[in-house]
C-alpha positions as CSV (number, residue, x, y, z in Angstrom):
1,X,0.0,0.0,0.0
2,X,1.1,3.7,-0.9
3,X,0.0,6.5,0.7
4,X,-1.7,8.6,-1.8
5,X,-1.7,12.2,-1.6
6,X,-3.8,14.5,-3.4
7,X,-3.1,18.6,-4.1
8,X,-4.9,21.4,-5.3
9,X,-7.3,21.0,-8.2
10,X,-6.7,17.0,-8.0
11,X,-8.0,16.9,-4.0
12,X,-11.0,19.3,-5.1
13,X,-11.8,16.7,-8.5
14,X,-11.5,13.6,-6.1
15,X,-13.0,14.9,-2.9
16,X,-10.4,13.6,-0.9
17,X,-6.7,14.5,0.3
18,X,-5.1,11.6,1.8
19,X,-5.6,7.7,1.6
20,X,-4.0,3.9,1.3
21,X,-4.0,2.4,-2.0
22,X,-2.5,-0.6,-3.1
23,X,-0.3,-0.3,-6.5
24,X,3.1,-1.8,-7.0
25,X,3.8,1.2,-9.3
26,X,3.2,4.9,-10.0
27,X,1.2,3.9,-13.3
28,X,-0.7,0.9,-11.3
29,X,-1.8,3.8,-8.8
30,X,-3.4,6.0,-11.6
31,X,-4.8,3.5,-13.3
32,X,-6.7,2.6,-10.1
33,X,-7.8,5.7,-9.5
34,X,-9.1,6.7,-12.8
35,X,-10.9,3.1,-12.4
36,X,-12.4,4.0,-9.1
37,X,-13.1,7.8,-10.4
38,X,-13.0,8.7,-14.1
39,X,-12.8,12.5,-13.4
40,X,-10.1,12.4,-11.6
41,X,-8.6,9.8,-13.9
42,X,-8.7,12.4,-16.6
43,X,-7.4,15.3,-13.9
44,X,-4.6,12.7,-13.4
45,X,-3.9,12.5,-17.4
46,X,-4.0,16.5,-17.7
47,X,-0.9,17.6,-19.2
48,X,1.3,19.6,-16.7
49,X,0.6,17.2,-13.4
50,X,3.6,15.6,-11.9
51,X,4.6,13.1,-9.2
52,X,6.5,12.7,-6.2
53,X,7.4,9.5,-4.8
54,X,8.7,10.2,-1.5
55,X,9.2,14.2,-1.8
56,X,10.9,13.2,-4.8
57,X,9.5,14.5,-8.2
58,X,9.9,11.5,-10.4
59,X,9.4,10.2,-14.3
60,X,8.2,7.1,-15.9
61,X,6.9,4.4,-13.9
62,X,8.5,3.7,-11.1
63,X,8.2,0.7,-8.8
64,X,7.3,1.5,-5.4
65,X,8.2,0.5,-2.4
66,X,5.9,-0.8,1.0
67,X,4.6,2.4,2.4
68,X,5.9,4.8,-0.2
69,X,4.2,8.2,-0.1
70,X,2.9,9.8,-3.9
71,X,1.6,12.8,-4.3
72,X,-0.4,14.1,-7.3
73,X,0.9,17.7,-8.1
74,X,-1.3,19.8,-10.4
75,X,0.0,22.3,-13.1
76,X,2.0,25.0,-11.2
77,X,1.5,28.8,-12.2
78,X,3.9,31.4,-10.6
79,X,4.2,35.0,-11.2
């Protein structure tokens, strides 16, 4: 299980912040959100959203570890 962690936009699409979901990778958690919750499974896909597997923003797919913490970060704007 990965503690799954939810920001801005994302949190407001899903309803929820924080929660345990099984997933052996970063790709296996999204697909089993977007399975669970096609909106946010398309908020997910949006171009610009990135991940961090353990306050680490990461790439790809990578495998996770027991207890690995990802976060779902939406499109950043600055000024």
């Amino acid at each position: 299980m990965a503690k799954v962690l939810l920001f801005g936009r994302l949190s407001d699409v899903a309803g929820w912040r924080e929660r345990e979901v099984a997933g052996a990778t970063v790709g296996a958690l999204r697909a089993r959100l977007a399975a669970e919750d096609a909106d946010l499974g398309e908020a997910l896909a949006a171009p610009g959203v990135q991940v961090a597997v353990d306050q680490a923003i990461v790439r790809g797919d990578p495998a996770l570890a027991s207890g690995a913490e990802v976060a779902f970060l939406p499109p950043m704007s600055g000024g």
